[in-house]
N, C-alpha and C positions, 0 to 999 in steps of 0.2 A: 504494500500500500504506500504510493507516494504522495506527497501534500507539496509537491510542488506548482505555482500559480504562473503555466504558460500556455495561455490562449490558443497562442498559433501552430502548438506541435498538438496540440488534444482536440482539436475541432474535429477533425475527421471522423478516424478512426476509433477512438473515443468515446464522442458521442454516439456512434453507432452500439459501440458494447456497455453501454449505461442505455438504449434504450429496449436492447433485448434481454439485457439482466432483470429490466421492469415488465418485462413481457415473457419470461421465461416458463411461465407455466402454460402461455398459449401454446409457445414452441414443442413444450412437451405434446401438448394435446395436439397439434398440427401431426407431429412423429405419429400419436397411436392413430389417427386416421389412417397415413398412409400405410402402416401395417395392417390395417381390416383390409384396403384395398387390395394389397399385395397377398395379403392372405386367402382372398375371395379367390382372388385368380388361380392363385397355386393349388388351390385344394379343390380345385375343377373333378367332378368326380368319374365323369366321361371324358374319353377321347376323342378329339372333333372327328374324325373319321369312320363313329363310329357304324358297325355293321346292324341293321336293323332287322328281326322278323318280319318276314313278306308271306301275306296269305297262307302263315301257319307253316312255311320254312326257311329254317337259321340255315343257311350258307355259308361255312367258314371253311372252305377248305382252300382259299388262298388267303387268309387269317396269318399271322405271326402270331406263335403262342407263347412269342418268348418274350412281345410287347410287355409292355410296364403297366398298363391298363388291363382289365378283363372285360369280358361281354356283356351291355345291358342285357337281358334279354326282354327286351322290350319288341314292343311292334305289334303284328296283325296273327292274336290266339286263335285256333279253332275253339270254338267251346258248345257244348253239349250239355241244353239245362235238363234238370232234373233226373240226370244220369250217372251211375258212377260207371265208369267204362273203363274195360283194361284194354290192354294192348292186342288183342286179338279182338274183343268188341269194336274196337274202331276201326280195325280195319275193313269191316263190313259195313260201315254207321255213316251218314252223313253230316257233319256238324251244323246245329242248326243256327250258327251266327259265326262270323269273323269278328272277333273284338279285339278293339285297342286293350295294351295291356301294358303298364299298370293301370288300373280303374277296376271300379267296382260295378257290379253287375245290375244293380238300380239305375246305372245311366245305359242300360240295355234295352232297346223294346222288342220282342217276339210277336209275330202277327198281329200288331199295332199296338199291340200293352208292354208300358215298364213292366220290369221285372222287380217282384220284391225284393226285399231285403232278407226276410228270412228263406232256406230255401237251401238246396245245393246244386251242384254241379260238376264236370267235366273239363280242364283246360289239357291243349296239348300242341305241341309243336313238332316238327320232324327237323331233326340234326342231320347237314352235310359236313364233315368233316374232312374225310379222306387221308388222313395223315396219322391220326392218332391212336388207331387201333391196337388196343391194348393198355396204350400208357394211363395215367394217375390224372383224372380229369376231375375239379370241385364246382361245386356250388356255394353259392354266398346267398343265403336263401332270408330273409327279412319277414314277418310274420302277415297273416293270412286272416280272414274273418271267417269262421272263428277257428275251424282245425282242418287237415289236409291230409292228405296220404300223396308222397310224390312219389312215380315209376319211371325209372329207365327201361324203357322196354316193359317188359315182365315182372322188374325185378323193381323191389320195395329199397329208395336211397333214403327216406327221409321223411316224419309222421310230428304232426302238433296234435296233440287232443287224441278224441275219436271220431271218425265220422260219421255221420246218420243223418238217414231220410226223415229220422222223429225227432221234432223237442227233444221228448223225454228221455236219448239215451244217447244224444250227442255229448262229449265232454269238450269244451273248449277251450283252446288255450294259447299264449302269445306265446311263442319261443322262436327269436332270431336264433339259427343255425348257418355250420359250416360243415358241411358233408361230402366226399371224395370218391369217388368210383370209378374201376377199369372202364374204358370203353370199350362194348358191349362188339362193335364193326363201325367202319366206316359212315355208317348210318344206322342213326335209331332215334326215339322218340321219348320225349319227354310228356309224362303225361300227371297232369296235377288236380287230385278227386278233395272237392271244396265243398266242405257244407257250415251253414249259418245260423246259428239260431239265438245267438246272447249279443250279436249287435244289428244296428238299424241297418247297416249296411253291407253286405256282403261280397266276398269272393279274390282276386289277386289285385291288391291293390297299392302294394310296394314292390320296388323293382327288385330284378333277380339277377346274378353274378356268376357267368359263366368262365372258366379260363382253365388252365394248366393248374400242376399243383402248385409252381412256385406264386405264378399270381393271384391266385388264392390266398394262400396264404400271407400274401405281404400285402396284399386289400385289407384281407381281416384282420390282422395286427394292425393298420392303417386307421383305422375306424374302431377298434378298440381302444387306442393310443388317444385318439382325438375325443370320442365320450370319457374315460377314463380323466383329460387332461382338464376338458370344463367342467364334471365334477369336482375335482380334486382341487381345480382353481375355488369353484364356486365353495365346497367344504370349509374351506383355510379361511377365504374372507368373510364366509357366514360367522367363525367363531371367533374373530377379530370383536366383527359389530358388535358379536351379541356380547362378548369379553366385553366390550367399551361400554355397553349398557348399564351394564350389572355394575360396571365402576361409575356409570357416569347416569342415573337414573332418569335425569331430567332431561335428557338430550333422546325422545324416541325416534327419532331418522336412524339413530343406529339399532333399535330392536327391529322396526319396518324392515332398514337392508338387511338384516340379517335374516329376518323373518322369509325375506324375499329371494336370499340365496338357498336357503333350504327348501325353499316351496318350485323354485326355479329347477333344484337338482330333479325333485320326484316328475316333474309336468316333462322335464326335458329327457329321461330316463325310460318312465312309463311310453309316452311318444316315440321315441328310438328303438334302442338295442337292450334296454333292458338288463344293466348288467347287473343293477342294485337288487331288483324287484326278485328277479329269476332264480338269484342266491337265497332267498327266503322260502324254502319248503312251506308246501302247503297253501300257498297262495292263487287262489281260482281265478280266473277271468273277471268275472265279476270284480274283484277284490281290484284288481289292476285295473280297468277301468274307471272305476269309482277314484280310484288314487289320481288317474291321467286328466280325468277331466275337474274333478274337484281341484286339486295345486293349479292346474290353467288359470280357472278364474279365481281364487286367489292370487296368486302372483299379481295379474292384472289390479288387484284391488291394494297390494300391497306397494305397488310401483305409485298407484294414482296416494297412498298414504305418505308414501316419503317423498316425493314430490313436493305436496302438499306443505311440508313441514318447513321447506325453503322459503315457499313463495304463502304465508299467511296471509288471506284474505276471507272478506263473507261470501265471496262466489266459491274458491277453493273450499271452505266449511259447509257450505251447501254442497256440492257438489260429490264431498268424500261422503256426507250420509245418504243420499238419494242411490250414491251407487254400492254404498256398503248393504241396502236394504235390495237393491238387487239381487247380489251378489248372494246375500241372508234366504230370499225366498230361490231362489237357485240351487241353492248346496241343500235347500231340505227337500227339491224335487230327487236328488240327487240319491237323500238316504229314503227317501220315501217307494220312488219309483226303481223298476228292474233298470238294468242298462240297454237291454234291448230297445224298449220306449224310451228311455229319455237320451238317449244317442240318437234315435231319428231327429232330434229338435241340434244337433252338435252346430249345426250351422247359426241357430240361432247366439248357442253360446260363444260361437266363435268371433259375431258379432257381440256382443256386447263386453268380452274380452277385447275386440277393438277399439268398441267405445270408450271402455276405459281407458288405454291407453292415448286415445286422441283428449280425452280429458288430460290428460296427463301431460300433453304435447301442449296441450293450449293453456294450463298453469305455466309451464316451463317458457312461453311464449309470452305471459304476462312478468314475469320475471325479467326476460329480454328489453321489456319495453319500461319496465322501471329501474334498468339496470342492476338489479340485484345482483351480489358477488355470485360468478363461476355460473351464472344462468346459461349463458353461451355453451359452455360445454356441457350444460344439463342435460340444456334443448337438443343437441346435435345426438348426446349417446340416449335419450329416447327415441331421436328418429330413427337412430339405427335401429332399435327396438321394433318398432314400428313398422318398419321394411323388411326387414328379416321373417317377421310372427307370419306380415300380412305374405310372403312367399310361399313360405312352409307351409301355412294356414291351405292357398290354392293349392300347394303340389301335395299334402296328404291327402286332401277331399281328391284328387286328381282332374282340377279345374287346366290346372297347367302342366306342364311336364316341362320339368327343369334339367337342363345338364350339368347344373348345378348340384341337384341332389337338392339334402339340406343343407341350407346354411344358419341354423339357429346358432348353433354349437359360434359361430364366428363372430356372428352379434353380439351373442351372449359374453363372450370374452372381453370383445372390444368395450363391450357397456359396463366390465368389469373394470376394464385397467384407467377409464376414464374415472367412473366413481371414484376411485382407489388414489388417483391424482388431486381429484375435487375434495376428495380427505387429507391427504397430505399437503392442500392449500389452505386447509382450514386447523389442521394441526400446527401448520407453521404460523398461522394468523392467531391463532390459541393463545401459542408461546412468546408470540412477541407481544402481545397485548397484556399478557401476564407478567412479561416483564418490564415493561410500564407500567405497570402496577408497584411493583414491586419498587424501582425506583422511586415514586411517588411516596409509597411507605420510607420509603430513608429519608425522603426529604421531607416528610409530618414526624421522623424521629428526631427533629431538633427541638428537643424539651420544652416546652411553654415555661418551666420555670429558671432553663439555663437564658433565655433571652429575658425575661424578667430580673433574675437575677444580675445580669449585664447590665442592663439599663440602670439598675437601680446602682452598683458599682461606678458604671459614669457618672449619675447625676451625684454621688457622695462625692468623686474628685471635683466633679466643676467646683464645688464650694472653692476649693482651695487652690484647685492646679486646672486652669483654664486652658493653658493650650493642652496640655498630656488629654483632658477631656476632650478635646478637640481633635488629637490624632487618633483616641480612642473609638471615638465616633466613626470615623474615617475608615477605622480598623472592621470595625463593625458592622458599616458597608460594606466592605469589601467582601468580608464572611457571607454574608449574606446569599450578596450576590453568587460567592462559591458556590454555597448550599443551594441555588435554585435554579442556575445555566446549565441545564443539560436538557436532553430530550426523551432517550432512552436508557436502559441500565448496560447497554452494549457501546452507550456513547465513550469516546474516548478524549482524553484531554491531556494537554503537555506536561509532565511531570514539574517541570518547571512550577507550574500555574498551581498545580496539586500542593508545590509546599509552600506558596503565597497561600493557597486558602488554608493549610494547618497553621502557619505563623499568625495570618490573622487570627484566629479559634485562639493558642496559645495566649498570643496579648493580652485578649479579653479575660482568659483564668487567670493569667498573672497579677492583671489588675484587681483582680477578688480574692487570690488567697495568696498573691504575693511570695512569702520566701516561702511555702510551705509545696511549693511545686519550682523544680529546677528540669530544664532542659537541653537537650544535649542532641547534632544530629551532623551524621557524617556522608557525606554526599559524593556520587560521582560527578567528577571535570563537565560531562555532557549532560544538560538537565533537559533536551527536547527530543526524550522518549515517549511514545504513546503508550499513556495507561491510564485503566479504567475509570471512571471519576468516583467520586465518594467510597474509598476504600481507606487508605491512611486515616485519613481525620478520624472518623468513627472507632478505628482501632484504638487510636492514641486516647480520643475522650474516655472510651470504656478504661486505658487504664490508669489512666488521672481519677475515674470517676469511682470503679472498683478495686483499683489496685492505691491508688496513691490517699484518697480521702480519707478512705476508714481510718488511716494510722494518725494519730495527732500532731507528730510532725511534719508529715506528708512525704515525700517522696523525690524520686527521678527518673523520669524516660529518657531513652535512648532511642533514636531513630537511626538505624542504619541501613545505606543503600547501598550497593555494591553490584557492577556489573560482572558476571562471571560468563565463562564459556558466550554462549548465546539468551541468556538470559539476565534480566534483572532482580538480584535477589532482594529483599527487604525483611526487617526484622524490628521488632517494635520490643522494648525491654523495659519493664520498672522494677522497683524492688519493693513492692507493695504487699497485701498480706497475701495473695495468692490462691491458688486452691488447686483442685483437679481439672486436669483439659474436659475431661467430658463433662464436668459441672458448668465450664465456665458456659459450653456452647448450650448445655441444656435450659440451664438459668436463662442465657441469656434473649433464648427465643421461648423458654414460657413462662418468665416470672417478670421481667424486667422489661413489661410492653412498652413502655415510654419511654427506653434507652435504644440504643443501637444496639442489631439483633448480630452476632457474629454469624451466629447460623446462617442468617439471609446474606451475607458478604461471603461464606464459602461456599456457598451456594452456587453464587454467580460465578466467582473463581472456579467452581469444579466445572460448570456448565461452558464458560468462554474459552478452557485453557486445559483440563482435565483433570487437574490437581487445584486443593484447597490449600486451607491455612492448616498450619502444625503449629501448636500450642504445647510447649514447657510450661511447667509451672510446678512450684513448693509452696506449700503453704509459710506462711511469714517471711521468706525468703522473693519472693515477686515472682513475675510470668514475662516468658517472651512469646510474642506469638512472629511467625515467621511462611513467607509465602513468597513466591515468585512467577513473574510469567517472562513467557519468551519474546525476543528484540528480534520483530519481522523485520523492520525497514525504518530507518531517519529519516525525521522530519523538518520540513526548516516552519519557521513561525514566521 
């Protein structure tokens, strides 16, 4: 740090890094945008080239299997409702539709009528391969409404649930799998027996992952890593908040985030891959349902609560009850009703899960426009929020088909690492406001009865000794002034200056107890070092005040200053009555509120420099207390 005053060498370049030093937490937030962007793009989940099913046949036999990508298997199913068909039924069977695939079979109609939701069915594709006969082929298979029997050919790869033509002896169940199997020849068929009965909407509605085994296998680790990595994020920061709560009660933005990270992991989990849910034995369809759709709209209602908690107003308070009473009659159609019924209305939910978060966008928006701190990057990682839900939101319904995949998992980060900044703006705004406070308290610890006691001391000289009252006065100023010219408790001041304001403090005790305090202080050659302000003085009063008074004679301080190595050391010494170092500091921050607290002065020192004040001390024999900080850079005055 230089305190040199030259205009024409610091215009430039200078001012440029003084004005991004003030803006440094935008910079941060600029940085995690362009990481969502970078990130959207790298984690593309498809290949642009990819190969599509056509009229019920995958073509891959001029395919590379060694590509880094595997196969949607997306595109144009035969399907066969109300059938379950093996591999020798179809060979005789006509399919009675070509459908887009992923989608669900409600957006199907058969001689003019949709197709319900409850119900089963028949999908099947025929594989050209030509190459890979024999080898180690997988699938990356992602879950079905509601259970599935998959056949290679003949042969049984892969089963969720049970299936059935009845309600009553279907079993249903989510389980993303990865399953591996010889190829059977050249060519063979993939055939997938689907039936519905515990949701509104049935049949192959997430995509499916065809390759070699290596690709397989480095997809699946691929998307393991990626849920695994925004839980584990989302985990950590959940028990930050909710840690910060429980210390800090009054502050509920951090039980909301927290509340909202944990409600975040189940909606994003249950939705997905399932790794949480799956590891809990015993847990039915029903059960995970109820979890995926209940944490949804929660979450929503917990974003629109901490939000909320920035931007206080009576629209924002109107706003969080009207949609918490939503939210309220929703979660008990929730425990009331089956999932079968209340997942036909999903889209309903899924709007008003939007709407709360557009509440939530247009709080953060009046925040914008009243300028409230860090609204800017509120608003921005809600949008993100916003764009991401509302993508995910089309490509699960299968409104859209994205080659993107999901991108929740991305948002979700990014709206992670933004919060997490917008906290560490406000943990640093915390700290420095606290210590302007704390300065503040040193400077109301100038006794009301040591300035009293002064004045009354001068106006006893003026009787007699009118100019000495006169320089005293002067002197008194000066103190003064010491005790109140700073800004912050990080502010810094010329050592010099620092022992003009104890000499002034001294005069005035001199002038009140005269020969009963003597002073003594040894100085380095150079006195325009920078350090802390109101540190020396307050030491030196405590030990005039505690070390030198109490004795009837009174006493001697010693100040000594000494540059050594790269530091400046200091040491404060009386020979007063003394006591124990850990008394002195305990005293003197819970008994002795109206003095100078030593606590609150190593405080600072431990905080600015890493190390505090070390305190000697014998009882009747005096105390030195002694400290040092390090000599970055000379200054000129």
């Amino acid at each position: 740090m230089k305190y040199e005053n030259n205009k024409n060498k610091t215009f430039g370049i200078d001012n440029v890094l003084t004005v991004l030093a003030k803006k440094k937490h935008y910079i941060s937030f600029f940085i995690l945008l362009a990481l969502f962007l970078l990130l959207f793009l790298f984690l593309k989940i498809d290949d642009s080239k990819q190969i599509e099913v056509q009229k019920g046949i995958l073509n891959i036999e001029s395919y590379d299997m060694e590509m880094k990508t595997p196969i949607s298997l997306s595109g144009e199913w035969e399907f066969y409702w109300k059938q379950f068909l093996t591999n020798s039924d179809i060979s005789e069977a006509e399919p009675d539709l070509l459908v887009k695939v992923p989608s669900t079979w409600n957006e199907y109609s058969l001689d003019g009528q949709r197709l319900s939701g409850d119900g089963y069915g028949t999908y099947r594709i025929h594989v050209k391969e030509g190459h890979l006969l024999g080898e180690v082929i997988g699938l990356r298979i992602q879950t079905f409404s509601s259970a599935y029997r998959l056949y290679v050919d003949d042969k049984l790869v892969a089963k969720n649930g049970n299936i059935s033509n009845n309600v009553l002896e279907e079993v249903g169940e989510y389980k993303p799998q990865t399953v591996y199997f010889s190829a059977p020849s050249d060519e063979f068929d993939i055939i997938i027996q689907v039936s519905n009965y515990h949701y509104a909407r049935g049949g192959f509605w997430s995509p499916m992952y065809i390759g070699s085994q290596s690709q397989i296998m480095r997809f699946d680790d691929s998307v393991i890593m990626k849920n695994m990595m925004v839980i584990g994020a989302f985990l950590i920061v959940a028990m930050f908040y909710i840690s910060s709560f429980i210390l800090m009660k009054e502050n509920k933005a951090n039980l909301y985030f927290g509340l909202l990270c944990l409600s975040s992991i189940l909606a994003y989990d249950t939705a997905g891959q399932l790794l949480l849910t799956k590891a809990i034995s015993g847990l039915s369809i029903n059960t995970m349902i109820f979890i995926w759709y209940s944490s949804s709209i929660w979450s929503a209602l917990l974003i629109l609560l901490y939000m909320s908690t920035f931007y206080e107003s009576s629209y924002s308070r109107i706003a969080v009850r009207v949609y918490m009473i939503i939210v309220i009659i929703i979660q008990t159609c929730y425990i009331l009703i089956p999932p079968s019924t209340y997942t036909a209305f999903g889209r309903i939910a899924n709007n008003v899960e939007l709407f709360g978060l557009l509440v939530a966008t247009a709080i953060a928006v009046m925040g914008v426009v009243t300028k409230k701190k860090s609204s800017g990057m509120n608003l921005i990682s809600i949008l993100i929020i916003l764009i991401v839900v509302v993508h995910d939101v089309l490509y699960y319904t299968s409104l859209i088909h994205s080659s993107y995949g999901e991108i929740m998992y991305v948002g979700f980060f990014i709206f992670l690492l933004i919060q997490m900044l917008i906290k560490a703006i406000n943990i640093k705004d915390y700290y420095e406001n606290k210590n302007a406070a704390e300065l503040k308290f040193l400077q109301a610890q100038i006794k009301p009865h040591f300035l009293y006691n002064a004045l009354n001391a001068i106006i006893s000289i003026s009787r007699e000794e009118h100019e000495r009252s006169t320089n005293l006065l002067i002197t008194f100023s000066n103190y003064l002034r010491g005790s109140f010219d700073f800004k912050s408790t990080d502010n810094e001041t010329l050592l010099r200056k620092e022992i003009e304001h104890v000499n002034a403090y001294l005069e005035i005790e001199k002038a009140r107890f005269e020969e009963r305090i003597e002073f003594t202080v040894t100085l380095p050659v150079y006195l325009d070092y920078y350090i802390p302000v109101l540190v020396m003085q307050p030491i030196i009063e405590n030990a005039i005040v505690h070390g030198l008074l109490p004795k009837p004679e009174g006493g001697k301080v010693e100040l000594n200053i000494a540059e050594k190595d790269e530091y400046l050391e200091f040491s404060v010494k009386d020979n007063g009555i003394g006591m124990d170092s850990e008394i002195i500091l305990k005293q003197q921050s819970d008994e002795f509120k109206n003095g100078i607290a030593l606590a609150n002065i190593d405080s600072r020192l431990r905080r600015l420099y890493g190390t505090g004040l070390r305190i000697v001390s014998e009882k009747m024999m005096g105390t030195e207390v002694l400290w040092r900080i390090p000599i970055i850079e000379r200054g000129k005055n």
